[in-house]
N, C-alpha and C positions, 0 to 999 in steps of 0.2 A: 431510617433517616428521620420519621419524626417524633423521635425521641431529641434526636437532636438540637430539634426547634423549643425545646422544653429548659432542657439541660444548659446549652448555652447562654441564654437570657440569666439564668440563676445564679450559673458560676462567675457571671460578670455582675450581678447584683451580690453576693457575696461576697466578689473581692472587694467592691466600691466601699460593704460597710467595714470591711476589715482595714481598708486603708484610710477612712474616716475614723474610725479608731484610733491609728497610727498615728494620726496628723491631730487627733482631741490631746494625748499622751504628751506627743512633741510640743504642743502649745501649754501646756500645762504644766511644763518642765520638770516631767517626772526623769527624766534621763537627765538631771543636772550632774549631782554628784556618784558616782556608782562605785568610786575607790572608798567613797566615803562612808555610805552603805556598806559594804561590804569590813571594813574597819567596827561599826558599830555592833553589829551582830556576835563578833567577836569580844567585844569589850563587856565587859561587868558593872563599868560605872553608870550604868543606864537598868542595870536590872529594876525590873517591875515588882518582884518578888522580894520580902523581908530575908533577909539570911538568918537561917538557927545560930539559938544561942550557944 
């Protein structure tokens, strides 16, 4: 049982920073476009790379 007294303190300091994470992300409006992401990745007219000749 005092493992316990270890464990839990941690696993709720863990979750606080994972969801202070979550909530840095959401304000920073990384989750704006994600059809749209997902469209560019695909697309060629954004290549970084020269194409051979």
């Amino acid at each position: 049982m005092n493992v316990l007294a270890f464990l839990i303190p941690i696993s709720l300091i863990l979750g606080g920073i994972g969801l202070a994470f979550f909530v840095f992300t959401v304000k920073s409006r990384q989750y704006e476009d994600p059809e749209g992401d997902a469209r560019r990745i695909l697309s060629d007219e954004y290549d970084d790379h020269p194409k051979p000749d």
